[in-house]
C-alpha positions as a Python dict, from the first residue, in 0.01 Angstrom:
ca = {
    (1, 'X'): (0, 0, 0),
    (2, 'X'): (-389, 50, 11),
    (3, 'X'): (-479, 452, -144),
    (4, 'X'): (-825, 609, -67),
    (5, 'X'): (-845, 945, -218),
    (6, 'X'): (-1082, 1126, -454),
    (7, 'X'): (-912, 1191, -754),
    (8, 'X'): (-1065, 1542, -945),
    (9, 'X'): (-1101, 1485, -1297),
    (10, 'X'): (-1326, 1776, -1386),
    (11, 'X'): (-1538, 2038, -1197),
    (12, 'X'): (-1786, 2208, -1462),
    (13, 'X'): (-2146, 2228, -1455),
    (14, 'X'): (-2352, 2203, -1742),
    (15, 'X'): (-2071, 2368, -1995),
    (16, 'X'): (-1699, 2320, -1953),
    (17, 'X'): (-1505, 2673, -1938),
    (18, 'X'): (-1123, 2736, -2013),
    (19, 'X'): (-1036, 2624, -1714),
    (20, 'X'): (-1262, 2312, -1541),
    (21, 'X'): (-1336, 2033, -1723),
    (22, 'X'): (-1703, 1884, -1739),
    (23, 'X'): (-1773, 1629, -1476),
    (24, 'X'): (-1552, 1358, -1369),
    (25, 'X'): (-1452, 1166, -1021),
    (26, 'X'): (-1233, 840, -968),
    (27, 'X'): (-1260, 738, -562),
    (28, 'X'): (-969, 453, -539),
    (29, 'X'): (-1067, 258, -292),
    (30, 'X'): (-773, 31, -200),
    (31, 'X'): (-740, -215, -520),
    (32, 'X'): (-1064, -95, -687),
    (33, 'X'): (-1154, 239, -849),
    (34, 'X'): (-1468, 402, -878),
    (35, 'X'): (-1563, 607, -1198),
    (36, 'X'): (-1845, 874, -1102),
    (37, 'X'): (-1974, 1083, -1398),
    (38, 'X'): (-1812, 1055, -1657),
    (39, 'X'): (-1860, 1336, -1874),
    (40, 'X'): (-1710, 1448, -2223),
    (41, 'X'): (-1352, 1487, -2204),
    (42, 'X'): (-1296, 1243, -1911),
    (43, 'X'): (-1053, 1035, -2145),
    (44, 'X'): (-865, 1321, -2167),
    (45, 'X'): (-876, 1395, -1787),
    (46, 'X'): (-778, 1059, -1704),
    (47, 'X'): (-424, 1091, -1872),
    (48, 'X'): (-372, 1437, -1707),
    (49, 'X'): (-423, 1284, -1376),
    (50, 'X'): (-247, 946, -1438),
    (51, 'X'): (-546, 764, -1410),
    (52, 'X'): (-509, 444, -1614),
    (53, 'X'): (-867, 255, -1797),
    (54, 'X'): (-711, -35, -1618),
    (55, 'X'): (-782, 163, -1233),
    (56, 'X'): (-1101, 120, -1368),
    (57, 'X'): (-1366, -166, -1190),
    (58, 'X'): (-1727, 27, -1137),
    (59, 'X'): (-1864, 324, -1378),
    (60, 'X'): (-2195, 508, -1175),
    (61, 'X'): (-2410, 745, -1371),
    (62, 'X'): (-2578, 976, -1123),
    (63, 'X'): (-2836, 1044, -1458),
    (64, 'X'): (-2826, 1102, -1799),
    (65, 'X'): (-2771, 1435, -1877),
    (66, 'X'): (-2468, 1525, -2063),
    (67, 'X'): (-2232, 1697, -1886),
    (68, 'X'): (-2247, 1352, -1608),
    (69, 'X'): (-2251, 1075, -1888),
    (70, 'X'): (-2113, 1208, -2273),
    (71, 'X'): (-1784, 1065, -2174),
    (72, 'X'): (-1902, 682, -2112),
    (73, 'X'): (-1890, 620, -2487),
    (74, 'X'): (-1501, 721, -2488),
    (75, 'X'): (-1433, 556, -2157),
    (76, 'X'): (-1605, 203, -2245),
    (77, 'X'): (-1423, 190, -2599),
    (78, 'X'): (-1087, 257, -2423),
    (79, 'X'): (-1116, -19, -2125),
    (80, 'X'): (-1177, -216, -2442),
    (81, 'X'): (-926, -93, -2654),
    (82, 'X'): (-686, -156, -2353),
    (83, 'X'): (-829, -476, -2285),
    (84, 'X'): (-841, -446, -1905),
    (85, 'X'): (-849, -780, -1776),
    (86, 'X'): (-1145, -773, -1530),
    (87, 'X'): (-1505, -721, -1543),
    (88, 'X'): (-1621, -359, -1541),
    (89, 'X'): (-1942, -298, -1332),
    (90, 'X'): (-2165, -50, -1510),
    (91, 'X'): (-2446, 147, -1280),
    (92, 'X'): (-2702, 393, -1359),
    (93, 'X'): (-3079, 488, -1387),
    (94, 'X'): (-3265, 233, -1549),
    (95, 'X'): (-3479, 473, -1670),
    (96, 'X'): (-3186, 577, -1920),
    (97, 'X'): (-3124, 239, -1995),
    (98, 'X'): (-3202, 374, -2377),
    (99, 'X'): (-2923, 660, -2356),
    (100, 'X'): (-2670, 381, -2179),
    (101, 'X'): (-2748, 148, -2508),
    (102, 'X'): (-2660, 472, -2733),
    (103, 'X'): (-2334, 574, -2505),
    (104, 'X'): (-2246, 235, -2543),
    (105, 'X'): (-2233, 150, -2889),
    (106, 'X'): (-2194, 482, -3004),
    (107, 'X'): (-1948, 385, -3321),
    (108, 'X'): (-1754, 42, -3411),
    (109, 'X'): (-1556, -69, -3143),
    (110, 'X'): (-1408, -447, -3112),
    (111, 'X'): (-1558, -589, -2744),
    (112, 'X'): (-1264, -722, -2578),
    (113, 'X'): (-1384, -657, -2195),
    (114, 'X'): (-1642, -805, -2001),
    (115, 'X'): (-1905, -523, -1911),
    (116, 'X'): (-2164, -591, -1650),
    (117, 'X'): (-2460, -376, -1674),
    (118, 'X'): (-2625, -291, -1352),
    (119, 'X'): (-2913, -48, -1392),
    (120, 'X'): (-3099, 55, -1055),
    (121, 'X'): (-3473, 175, -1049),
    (122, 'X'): (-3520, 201, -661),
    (123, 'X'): (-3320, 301, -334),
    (124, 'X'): (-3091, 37, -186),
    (125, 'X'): (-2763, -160, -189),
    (126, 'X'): (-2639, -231, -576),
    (127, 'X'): (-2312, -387, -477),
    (128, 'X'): (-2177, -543, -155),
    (129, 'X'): (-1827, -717, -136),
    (130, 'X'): (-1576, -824, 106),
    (131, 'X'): (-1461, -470, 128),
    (132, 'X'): (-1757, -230, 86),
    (133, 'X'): (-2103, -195, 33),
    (134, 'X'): (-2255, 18, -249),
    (135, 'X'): (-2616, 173, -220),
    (136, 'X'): (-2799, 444, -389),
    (137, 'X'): (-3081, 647, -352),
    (138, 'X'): (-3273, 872, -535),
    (139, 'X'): (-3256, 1225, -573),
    (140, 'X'): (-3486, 1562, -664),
    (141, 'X'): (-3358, 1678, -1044),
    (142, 'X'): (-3577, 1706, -1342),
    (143, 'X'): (-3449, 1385, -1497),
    (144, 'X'): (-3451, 1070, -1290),
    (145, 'X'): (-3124, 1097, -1060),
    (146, 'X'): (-2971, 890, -773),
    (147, 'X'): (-2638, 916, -543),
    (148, 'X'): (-2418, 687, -428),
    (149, 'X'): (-2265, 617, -85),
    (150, 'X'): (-2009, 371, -21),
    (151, 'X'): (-1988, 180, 353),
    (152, 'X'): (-1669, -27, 488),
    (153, 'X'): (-1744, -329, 715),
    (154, 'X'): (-1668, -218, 1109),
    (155, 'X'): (-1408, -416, 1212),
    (156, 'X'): (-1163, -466, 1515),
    (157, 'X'): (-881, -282, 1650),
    (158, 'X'): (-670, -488, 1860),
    (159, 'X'): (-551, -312, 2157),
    (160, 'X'): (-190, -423, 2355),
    (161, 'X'): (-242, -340, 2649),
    (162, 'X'): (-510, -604, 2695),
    (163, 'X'): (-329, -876, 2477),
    (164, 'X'): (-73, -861, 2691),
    (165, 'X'): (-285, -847, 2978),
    (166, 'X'): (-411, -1189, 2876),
    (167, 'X'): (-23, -1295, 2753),
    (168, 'X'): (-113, -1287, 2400),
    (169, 'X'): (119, -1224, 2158),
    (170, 'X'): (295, -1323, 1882),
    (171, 'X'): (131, -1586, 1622),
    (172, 'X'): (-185, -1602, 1896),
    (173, 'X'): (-319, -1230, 1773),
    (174, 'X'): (-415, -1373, 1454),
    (175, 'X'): (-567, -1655, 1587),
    (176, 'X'): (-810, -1507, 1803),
    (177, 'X'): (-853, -1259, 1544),
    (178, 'X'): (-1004, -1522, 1334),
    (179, 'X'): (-1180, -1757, 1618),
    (180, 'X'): (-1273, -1501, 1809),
    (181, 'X'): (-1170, -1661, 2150),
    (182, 'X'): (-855, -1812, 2259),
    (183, 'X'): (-776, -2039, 2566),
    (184, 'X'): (-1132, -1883, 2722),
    (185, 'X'): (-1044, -1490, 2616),
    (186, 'X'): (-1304, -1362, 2401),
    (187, 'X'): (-1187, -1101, 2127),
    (188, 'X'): (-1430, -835, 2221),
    (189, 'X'): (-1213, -853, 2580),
    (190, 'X'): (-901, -750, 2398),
    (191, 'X'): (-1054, -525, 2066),
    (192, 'X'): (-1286, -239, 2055),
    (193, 'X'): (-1469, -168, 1701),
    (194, 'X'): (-1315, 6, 1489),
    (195, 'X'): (-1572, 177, 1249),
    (196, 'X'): (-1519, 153, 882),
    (197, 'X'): (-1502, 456, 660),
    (198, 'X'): (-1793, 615, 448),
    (199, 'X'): (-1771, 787, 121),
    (200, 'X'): (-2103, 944, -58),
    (201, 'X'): (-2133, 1116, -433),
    (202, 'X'): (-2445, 1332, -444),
    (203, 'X'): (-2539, 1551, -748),
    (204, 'X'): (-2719, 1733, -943),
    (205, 'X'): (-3056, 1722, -645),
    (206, 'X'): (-3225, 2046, -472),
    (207, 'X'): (-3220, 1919, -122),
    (208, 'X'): (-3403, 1609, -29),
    (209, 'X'): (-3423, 1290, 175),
    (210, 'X'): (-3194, 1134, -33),
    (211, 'X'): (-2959, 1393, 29),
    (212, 'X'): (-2894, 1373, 374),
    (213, 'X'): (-2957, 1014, 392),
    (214, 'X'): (-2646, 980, 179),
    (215, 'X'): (-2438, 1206, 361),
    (216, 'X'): (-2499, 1030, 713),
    (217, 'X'): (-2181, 1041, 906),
    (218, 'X'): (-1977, 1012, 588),
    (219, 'X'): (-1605, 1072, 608),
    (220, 'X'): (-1631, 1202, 251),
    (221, 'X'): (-1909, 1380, 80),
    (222, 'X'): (-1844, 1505, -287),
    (223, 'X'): (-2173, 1681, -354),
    (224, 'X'): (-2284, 1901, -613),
    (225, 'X'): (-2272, 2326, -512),
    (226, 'X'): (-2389, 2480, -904),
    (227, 'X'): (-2495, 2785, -775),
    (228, 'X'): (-2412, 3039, -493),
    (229, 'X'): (-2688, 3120, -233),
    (230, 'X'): (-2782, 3459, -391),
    (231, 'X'): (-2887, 3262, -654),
    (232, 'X'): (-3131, 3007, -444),
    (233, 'X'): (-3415, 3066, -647),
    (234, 'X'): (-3233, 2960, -987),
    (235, 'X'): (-3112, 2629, -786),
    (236, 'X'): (-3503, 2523, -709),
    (237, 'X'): (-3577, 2554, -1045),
    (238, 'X'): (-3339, 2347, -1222),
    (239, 'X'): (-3282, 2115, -918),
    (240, 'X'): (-2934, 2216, -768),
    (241, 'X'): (-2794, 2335, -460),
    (242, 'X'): (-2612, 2608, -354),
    (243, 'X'): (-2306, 2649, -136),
    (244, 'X'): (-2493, 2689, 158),
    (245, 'X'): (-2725, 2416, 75),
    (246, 'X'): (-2445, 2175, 45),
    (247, 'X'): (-2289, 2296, 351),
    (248, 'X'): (-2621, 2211, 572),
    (249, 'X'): (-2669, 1832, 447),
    (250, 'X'): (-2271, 1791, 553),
    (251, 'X'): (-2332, 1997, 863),
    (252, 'X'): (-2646, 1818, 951),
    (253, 'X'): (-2478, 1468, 876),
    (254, 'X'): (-2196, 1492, 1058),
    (255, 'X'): (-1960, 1484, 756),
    (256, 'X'): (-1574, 1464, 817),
    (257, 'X'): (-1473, 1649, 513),
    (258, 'X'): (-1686, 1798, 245),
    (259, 'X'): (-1591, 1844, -118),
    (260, 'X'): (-1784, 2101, -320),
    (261, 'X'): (-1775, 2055, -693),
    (262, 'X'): (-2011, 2109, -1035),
    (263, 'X'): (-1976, 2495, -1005),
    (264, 'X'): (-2188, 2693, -1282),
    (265, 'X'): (-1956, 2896, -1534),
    (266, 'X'): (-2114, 3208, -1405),
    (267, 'X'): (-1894, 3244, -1111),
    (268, 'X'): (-1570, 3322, -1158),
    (269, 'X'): (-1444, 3355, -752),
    (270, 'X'): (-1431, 2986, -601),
    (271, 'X'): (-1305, 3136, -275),
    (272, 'X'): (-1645, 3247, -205),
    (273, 'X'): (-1805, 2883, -221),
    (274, 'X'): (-1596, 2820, 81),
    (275, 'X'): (-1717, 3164, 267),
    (276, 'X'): (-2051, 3078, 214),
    (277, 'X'): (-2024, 2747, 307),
    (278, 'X'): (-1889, 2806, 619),
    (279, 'X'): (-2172, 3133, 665),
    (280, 'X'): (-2401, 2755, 680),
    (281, 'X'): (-2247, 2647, 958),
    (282, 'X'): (-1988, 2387, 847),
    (283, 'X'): (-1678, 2352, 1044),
    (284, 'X'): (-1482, 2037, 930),
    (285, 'X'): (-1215, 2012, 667),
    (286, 'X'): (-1370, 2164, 294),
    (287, 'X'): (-1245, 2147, 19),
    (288, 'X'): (-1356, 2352, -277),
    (289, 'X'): (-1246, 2124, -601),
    (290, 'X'): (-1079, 2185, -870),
    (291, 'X'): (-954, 1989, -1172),
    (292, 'X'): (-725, 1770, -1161),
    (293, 'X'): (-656, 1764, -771),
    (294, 'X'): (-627, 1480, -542),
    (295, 'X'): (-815, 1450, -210),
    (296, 'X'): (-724, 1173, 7),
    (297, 'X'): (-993, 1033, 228),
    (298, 'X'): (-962, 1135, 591),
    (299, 'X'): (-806, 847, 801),
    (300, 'X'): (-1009, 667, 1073),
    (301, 'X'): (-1086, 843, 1389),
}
């Protein structure tokens, strides 16, 4: 059975406190599973969770500062050490191509795993399948940062009443499905689109283009709150958001459900990400993260 959910590895900005671990977010995605930030102690995370190096199939670096990327080194030498049998996709900022190398081959390891690297150095699609298509674009933070969004195909939702309108049934759904007309009956007379999901990973930015551009009428946005909106002034200047900040770019996308994350160890109340959150206007289904927790995707409309 296809699984689309976010699974919550860790939730800490900058520093990891008693209780959140530093950065770390799986999406599964069906078969696949999507690796965001990995940062020290996502190993560790991964077994907590159940999350096996063999889930594994894309790793994406937002950018290179530590609490997003120290765990890469542990994570690469353990899809190895576990020899997971298909090719590992590696994306991030080409710019830190130099701190990838280092992550990398950080001590001896024996290479047992086929790992693709796949640095990006402008907006745009980095990965398009059968399933989904994977773009980036660039963000505002003091190092050289870009988020992720993730687009299913539309496809086609047959609908009965009309099949059997035109008496098809049985092995003749299938066919027109994959002609797209049968005995003069053209597919769009008996289908309506059905729009595929969305799914976008924004970090450590102040607000920007990018920003909202990712968060587009996503079902899912994970993005980045660090600081709480008393605090603006400390988000501009190290290039974070706050709550409220966060709120507007799902509110002004249309977002389905938002999932606010990367808190700073300052605060100690998450219930008051949410209040401020919805102070900015947001009125779908949040979710204020924690470690370890599973999210599942909202299903299609």
């Amino acid at each position: 059975m296809s699984v689309r959910e976010l699974v919550v590895l860790g939730t800490a900005s900058q520093v990891p406190t008693r209780h959140r671990n530093h950065n770390g977010y799986l999406l599964r995605w069906d078969g696949e599973g999507l690796l965001f930030d990995p940062g020290e102690g996502t190993q560790r995370q991964m077994l907590r969770a159940g999350v096996a190096a063999h889930d594994l199939n894309r790793l994406c670096v937002t950018h290179f500062h530590g609490d997003h990327s120290l765990g890469l080194a542990g994570v690469i030498q353990r899809i190895n050490l576990d020899q997971v049998p298909h090719e590992v996709t590696a994306h991030y900022p080409a710019s830190g191509q130099r701190f990838f190398d280092r992550l990398r081959y950080a001590t001896a390891y024996r290479e047992t795993v086929r790992l693709t690297e796949s640095p990006m150095a402008q907006d745009g699609v980095i990965a398009a399948t059968r399933d989904y298509v994977l773009e980036t674009r660039r963000l505002s933070h003091p190092v050289e940062s870009f988020g992720y969004r993730l687009t299913e195909p539309d496809g086609r939702r047959m609908l009965p009443e009309r099949l059997a309108a035109h008496g098809i049934k049985g092995p003749d759904v299938g066919r027109i499905q994959r002609e797209g007309i049968l005995h003069g009956v053209a597919l769009e007379e008996v289908s309506e689109v059905r729009r595929g999901q969305r799914f976008a990973f924004v970090m450590d930015t102040r607000l920007c283009e990018g920003a909202f551009a990712l968060a587009e009428g996503c079902d899912m946005l994970v993005i980045e709150s660090t600081f709480l909106d008393e605090d603006e002034q400390l988000a501009v200047d190290h290039g974070h958001l706050t709550a409220g900040q966060a709120a507007r770019v799902a509110r002004e996308g249309g977002v389905r459900h938002l999932v606010l994350t990367h808190f700073s160890q300052r605060y100690s109340e998450p219930e008051e990400f949410e209040r401020q959150a919805r102070a900015a206007g947001y009125e779908g289904e949040l979710t204020v993260a924690y470690d370890l927790m599973r999210v599942p995707v909202p299903k299609r409309r």
